[in-house]
C-alpha positions in Angstrom: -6.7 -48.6 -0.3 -3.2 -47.4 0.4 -1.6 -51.1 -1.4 -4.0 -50.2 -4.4 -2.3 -46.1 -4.4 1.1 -47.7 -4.3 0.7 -50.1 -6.4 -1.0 -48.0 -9.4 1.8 -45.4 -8.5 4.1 -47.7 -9.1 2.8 -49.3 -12.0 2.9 -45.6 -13.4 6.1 -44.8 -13.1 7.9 -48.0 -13.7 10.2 -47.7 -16.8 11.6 -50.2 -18.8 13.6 -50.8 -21.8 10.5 -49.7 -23.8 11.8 -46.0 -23.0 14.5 -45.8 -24.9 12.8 -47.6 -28.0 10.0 -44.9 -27.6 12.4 -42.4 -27.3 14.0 -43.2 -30.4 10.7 -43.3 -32.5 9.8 -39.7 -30.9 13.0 -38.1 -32.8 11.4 -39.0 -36.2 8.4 -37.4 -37.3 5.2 -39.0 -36.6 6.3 -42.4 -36.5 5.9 -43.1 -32.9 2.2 -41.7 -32.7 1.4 -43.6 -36.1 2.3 -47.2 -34.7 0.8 -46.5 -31.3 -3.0 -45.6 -33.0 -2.3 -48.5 -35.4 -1.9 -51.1 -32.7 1.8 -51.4 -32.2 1.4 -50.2 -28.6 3.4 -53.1 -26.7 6.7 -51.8 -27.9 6.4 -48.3 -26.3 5.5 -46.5 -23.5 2.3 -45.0 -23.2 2.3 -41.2 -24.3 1.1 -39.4 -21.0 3.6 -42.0 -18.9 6.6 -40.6 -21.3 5.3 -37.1 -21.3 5.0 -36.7 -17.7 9.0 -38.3 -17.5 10.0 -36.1 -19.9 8.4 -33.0 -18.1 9.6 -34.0 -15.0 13.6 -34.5 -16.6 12.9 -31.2 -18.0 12.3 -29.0 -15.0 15.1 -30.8 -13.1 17.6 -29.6 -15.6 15.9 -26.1 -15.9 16.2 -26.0 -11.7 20.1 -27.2 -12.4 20.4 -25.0 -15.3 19.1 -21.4 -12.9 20.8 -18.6 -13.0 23.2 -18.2 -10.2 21.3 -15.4 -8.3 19.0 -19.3 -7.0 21.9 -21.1 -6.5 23.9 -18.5 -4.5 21.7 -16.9 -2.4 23.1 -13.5 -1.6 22.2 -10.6 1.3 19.8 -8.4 -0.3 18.8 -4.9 -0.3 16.8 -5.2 2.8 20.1 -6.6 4.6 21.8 -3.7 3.8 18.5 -1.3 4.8 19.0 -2.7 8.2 22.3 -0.4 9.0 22.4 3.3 9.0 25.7 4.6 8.5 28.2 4.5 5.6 31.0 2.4 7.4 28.7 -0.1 8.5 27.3 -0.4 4.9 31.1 -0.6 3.4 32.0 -3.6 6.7 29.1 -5.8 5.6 30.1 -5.1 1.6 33.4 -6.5 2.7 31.6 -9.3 4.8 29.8 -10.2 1.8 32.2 -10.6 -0.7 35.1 -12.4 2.0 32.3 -15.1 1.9 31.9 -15.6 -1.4 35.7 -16.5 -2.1 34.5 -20.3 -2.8 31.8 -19.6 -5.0 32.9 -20.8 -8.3 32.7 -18.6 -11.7 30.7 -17.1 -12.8 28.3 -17.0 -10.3 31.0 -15.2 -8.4 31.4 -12.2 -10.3 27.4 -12.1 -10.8 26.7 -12.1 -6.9 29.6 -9.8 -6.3 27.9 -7.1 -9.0 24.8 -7.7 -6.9 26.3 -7.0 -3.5 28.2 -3.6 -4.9 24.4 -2.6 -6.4 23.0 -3.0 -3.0 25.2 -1.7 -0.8 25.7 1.6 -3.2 22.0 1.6 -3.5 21.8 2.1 0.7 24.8 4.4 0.4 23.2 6.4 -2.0 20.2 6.4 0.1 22.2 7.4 3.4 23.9 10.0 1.4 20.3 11.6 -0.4 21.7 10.9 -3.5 21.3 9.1 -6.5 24.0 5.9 -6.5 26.7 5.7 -8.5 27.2 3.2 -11.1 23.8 1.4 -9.6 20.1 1.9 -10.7 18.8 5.5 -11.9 16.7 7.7 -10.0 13.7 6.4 -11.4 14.5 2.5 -10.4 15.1 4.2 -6.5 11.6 6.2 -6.8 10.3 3.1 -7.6 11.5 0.9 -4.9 10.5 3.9 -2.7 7.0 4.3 -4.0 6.6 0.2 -3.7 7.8 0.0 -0.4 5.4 2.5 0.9 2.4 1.3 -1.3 3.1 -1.8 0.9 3.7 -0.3 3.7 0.3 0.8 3.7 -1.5 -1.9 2.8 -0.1 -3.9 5.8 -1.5 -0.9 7.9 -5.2 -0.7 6.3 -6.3 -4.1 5.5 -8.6 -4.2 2.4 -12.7 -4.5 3.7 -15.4 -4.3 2.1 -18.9 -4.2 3.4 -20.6 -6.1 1.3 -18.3 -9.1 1.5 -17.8 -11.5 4.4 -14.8 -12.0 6.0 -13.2 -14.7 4.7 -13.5 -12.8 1.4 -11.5 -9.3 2.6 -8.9 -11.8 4.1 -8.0 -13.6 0.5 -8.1 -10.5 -1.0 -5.5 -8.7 1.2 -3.1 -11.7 1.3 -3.3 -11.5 -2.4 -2.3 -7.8 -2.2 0.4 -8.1 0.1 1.7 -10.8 -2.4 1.4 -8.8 -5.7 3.2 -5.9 -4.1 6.1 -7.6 -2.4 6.9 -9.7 -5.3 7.3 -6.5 -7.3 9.1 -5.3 -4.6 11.6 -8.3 -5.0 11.3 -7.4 -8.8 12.0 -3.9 -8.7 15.2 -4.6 -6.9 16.7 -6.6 -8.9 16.0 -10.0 -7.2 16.2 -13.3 -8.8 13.5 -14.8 -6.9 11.1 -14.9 -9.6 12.7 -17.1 -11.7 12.0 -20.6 -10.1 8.0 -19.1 -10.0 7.8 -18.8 -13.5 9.5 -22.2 -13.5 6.9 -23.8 -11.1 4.4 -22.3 -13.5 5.5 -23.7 -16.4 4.1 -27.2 -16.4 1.0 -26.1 -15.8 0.9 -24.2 -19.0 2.2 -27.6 -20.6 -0.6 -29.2 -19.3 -3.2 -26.9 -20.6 -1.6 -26.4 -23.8 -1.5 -30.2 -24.6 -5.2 -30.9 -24.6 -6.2 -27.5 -25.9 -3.9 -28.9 -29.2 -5.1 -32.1 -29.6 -8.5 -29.7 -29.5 -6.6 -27.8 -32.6 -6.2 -30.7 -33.9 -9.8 -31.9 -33.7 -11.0 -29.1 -35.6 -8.9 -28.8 -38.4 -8.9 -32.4 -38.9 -12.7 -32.5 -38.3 -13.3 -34.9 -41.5 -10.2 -37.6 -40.5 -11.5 -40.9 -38.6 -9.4 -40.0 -35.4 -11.3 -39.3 -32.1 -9.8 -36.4 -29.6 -8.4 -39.0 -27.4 -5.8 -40.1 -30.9 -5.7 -36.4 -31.5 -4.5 -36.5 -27.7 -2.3 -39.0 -28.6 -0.5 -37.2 -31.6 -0.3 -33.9 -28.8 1.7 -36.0 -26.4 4.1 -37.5 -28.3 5.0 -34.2 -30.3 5.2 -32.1 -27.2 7.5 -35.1 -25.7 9.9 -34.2 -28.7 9.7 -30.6 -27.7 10.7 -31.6 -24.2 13.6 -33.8 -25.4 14.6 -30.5 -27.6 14.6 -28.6 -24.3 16.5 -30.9 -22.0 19.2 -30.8 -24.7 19.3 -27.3 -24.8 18.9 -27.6 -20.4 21.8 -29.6 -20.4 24.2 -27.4 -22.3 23.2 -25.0 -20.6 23.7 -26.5 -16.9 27.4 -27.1 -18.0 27.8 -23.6 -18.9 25.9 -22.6 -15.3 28.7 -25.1 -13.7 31.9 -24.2 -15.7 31.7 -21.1 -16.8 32.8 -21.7 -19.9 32.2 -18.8 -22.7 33.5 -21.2 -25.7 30.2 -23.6 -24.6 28.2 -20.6 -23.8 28.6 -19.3 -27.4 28.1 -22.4 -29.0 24.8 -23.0 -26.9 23.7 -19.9 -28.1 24.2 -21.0 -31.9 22.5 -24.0 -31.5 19.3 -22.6 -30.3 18.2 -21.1 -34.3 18.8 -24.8 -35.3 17.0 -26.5 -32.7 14.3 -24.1 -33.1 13.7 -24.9 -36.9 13.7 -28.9 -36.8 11.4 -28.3 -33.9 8.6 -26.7 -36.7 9.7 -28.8 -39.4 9.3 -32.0 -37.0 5.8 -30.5 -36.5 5.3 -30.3 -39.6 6.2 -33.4 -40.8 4.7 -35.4 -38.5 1.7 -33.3 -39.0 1.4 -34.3 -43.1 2.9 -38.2 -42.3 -0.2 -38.7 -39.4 -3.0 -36.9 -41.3 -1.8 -37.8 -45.0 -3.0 -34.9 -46.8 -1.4 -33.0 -49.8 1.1 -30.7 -49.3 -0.8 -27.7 -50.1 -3.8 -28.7 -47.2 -0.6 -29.7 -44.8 1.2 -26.4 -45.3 -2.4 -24.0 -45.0 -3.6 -26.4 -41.5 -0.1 -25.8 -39.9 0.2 -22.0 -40.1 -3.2 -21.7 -39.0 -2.5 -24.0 -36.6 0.9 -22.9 -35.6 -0.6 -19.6 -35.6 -3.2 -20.1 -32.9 -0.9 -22.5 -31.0 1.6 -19.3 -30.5 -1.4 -17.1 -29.5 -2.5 -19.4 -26.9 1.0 -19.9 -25.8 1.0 -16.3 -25.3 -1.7 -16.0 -23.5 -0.7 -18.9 -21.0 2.4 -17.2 -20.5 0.9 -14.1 -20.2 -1.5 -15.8 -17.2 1.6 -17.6 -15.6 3.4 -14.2 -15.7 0.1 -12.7 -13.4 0.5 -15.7 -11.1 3.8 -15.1 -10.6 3.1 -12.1 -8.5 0.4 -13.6 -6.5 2.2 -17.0 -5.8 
């Protein structure tokens, strides 16, 4: 059993020069899923197999491509709770910053902003009064009323009588989850980026079949089965991907040299990228399905229309897990 795993896991993910003439195809419209569903299948890689690469490449770069607040970990506010005079908070300020010396720009400057916040956010709190040049006296009520709102649900467990145990447990492990991550969130903490990250393929995932669904319907009278329709989802959203590791990739040399000319220029290639990515969708859209222009341009706003709404609401469910995760 375990040769037959490896050797099926291997078979999976073994790449060949196929990838890069798939690859190629992807980038025009359509033309790779219309010679895969008309037999031409030898010459590429099958769609899940270069979706799944793709995915993976993506989140790598996106990982590389974090802010700096994941790649240099910094003392937080609680660091700074844990001392209770002024000099003590103004010694470990000095501490802080003395250690980041070999961090390189600009993740530098950003952790340094976030070690002044936190230490004038405990001075200000030492002092009983609001911080200077730090968060506002609602972002410190906040913290305060979220801290104690977890405070006490550590000291009264959630139970309900009607439930067995097992139940009250999952609950209250929930709870303590929701409210430290906003905690973490309310403070100013980067932590939350790499779990929307982790969330994010799991919305890819669900979004791919629920198109090739889409896609079903609206082409309800065309010869294709789901399973093609699945094929025409998995090679489009592998275009996405390739759109986004592009975009990843500039942006993990900005993350790495700190370089505003390529940060600006990044930033003026997003509009562009973002309008071949609906005109590719488009297009391959009205070169798979060969209907008139008129039938193409109504079934792709409607389309495009419900694809964003469900994209929404994925990211609107990824956002929830977020702060149970």
């Amino acid at each position: 059993m375990k040769h037959a795993l490896e050797e099926v896991f291997e078979s999976f993910w073994h790449v060949d020069g196929r990838i890069f003439r798939t690859l190629r195809d992807i980038c025009i419209p359509g033309r790779a899923a219309i010679n895969y569903l008309s037999g031409k299948r030898v010459r590429y890689l099958p769609p899940l197999r270069i979706f799944l690469i793709l995915s993976i490449f993506t989140f790598f770069l996106a990982h590389l491509a974090m802010p700096e607040g994941t790649e240099f970990r910094i003392r937080d506010d609680s660091t700074f709770n844990s001392v209770k005079t002024v000099a003590e908070v103004q010694k470990m300020r000095t501490d802080t910053i003395a250690a980041l010396a070999e961090v390189p720009e600009p993740g530098r400057s950003i952790s340094i902003d976030k070690v002044n916040e936190a230490a004038n956010m405990r001075i200000a709190e030492l002092e009983h009064r609001a911080p200077s040049g730090s968060a506002n006296d609602l972002n410190v009520s906040v913290k305060t009323n979220v801290e104690k709102e977890l405070d006490k649900a550590r000291a009264n467990p959630y139970h309900s009588a009607s439930m067995p145990d097992w139940y009250d447990a999952m609950i209250q492990k929930l709870r303590l989850r929701m409210l430290a991550n906003i905690a973490k969130l309310s403070k100013g903490q980067d932590e939350l980026g790499p779990l929307w990250l982790s969330s994010v393929p799991t919305a890819l995932f669900f979004m791919v079949p629920i198109f090739a669904l889409l896609l079903r319907v609206f082409y309800w009278r065309s010869s294709f089965t789901y399973l093609e329709h699945l094929v025409v989802a998995l090679y489009s959203h592998a275009h996405l991907l390739m759109l986004s590791a592009v975009l990843l990739i500039g942006a993990t040399f900005v993350h790495f040299t700190g370089s505003t000319l390529l940060q600006k220029v990044l930033l003026y290639c997003i509009v562009p990228v973002l309008i071949w990515a609906a005109v590719y969708l488009y297009q391959s859209q009205k070169r798979i399905y060969q209907q008139s222009t008129l039938k193409t341009t109504i079934k792709y706003l409607m389309l495009g229309s419900m694809h964003f709404f469900l994209m929404i609401m994925v990211a609107s469910i990824a956002g929830v897990m977020i702060f149970l995760k």
